[in-house]
C-alpha positions in Angstrom: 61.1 20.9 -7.1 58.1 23.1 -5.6 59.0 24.4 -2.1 57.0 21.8 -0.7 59.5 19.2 -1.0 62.3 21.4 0.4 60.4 21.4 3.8 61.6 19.2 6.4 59.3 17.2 8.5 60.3 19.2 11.6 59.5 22.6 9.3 56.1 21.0 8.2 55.5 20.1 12.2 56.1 23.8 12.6 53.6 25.1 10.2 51.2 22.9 10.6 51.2 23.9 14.6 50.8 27.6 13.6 48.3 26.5 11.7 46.6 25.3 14.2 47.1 28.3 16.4 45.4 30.3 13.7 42.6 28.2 13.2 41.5 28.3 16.8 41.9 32.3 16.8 39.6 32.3 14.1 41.0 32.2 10.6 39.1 30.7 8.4 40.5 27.4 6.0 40.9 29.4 2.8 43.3 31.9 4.6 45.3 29.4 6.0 45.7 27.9 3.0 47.0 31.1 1.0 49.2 32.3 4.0 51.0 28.7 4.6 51.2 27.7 0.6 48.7 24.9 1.1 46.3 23.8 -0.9 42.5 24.3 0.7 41.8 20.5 1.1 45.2 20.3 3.0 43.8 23.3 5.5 40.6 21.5 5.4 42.9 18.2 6.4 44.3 20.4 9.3 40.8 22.0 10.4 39.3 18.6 11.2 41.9 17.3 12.8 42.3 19.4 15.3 38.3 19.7 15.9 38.3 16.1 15.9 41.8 15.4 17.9 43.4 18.6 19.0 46.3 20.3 18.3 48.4 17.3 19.3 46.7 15.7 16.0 49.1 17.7 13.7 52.4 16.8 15.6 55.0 14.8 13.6 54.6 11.4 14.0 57.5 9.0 13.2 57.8 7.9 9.4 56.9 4.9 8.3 59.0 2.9 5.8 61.4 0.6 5.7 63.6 -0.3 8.0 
């Protein structure tokens, strides 16, 4: 199991908010990517988002699923 899979949502909520702080201070995709353990097209994921949404874009939303 990569360490992905180990994360929990709230630990992925996390991460993907620091992300975000680092985006808007300048980073660029390809640093996010190797400093979280993300692939590039997931930082690219996370860099529109929050240029097209905001930060509140990359909050955990509740899971979908069944019942």
């Amino acid at each position: 199991m990569d360490r992905e899979s180990k994360l929990t949502r709230t630990e992925m909520e996390r991460r993907r908010l620091l992300a975000a702080r680092d985006l808007l201070g300048g980073a660029r995709q390809a640093e996010l990517a190797r400093k979280y353990g993300v692939s590039r097209t997931t930082a690219h994921r996370w860099c529109r988002a929050v240029e097209e949404s905001g930060v509140q874009s990359l909050h955990r939303t509740r899971a979908t699923g069944r019942p």
